[in-house]
Phi, psi and omega in degrees: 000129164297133179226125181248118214199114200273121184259158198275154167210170178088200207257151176336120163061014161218070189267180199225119174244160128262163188272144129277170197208109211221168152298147195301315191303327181311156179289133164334287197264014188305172183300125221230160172239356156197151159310109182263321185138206178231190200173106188253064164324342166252022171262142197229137344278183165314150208226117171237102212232117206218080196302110199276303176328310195256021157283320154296326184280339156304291192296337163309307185291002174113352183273163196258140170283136163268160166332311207277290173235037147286290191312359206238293178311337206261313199285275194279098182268165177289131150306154198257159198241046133269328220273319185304297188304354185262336178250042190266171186269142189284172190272145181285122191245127183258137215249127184308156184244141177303159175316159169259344169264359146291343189287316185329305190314286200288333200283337187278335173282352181268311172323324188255311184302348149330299196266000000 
């Protein structure tokens, strides 16, 4: 049986986990058979970044959540996708720019009233 669960990375008294799709049976950090995304607990606040499409479709096919990261999923819930569109950035608008021979025009008349 498939189970989606988290395995642990990073260094000694900093961990890191990912989300996974692993055999039940497999060792914790053991060979996965896809990637879900991850999950940084000790950065405030915490970063849970998770691909929600195949977390349903993985559960579809029979794999199981664990304790851990049903409760991770109930805390970050998926964003509803008008709100991702909504928060894209507007296009930046450049302010006309003049002719180049009035600039000319004006960078020559400021040299000569100078002198």
């Amino acid at each position: 049986m498939l189970a989606i669960r988290l395995s642990r990375v990073g260094t000694k008294k900093r961990p890191c986990y990912r989300v996974v799709v692993i055999d039940s049976r497999a060792p914790r950090d053991g060979r996965f058979v896809e990637l879900l995304g991850y999950y940084h607990p000790r950065v405030d606040p915490e970063v849970l970044k998770v691909d929600y499409d195949r977390v349903s479709y993985w559960t579809s096919k029979g794999a199981r959540l664990s304790d851990t990261v049903r409760s991770l999923l109930a805390r970050h819930p998926a964003s509803p996708p008008e709100a991702a569109a909504s928060e894209t950035v507007s296009p930046v608008v450049t302010p006309p720019v003049a002719a180049a021979d009035t600039l000319a025009d004006t960078a020559g008349n400021e040299t000569q009233g100078t002198t």
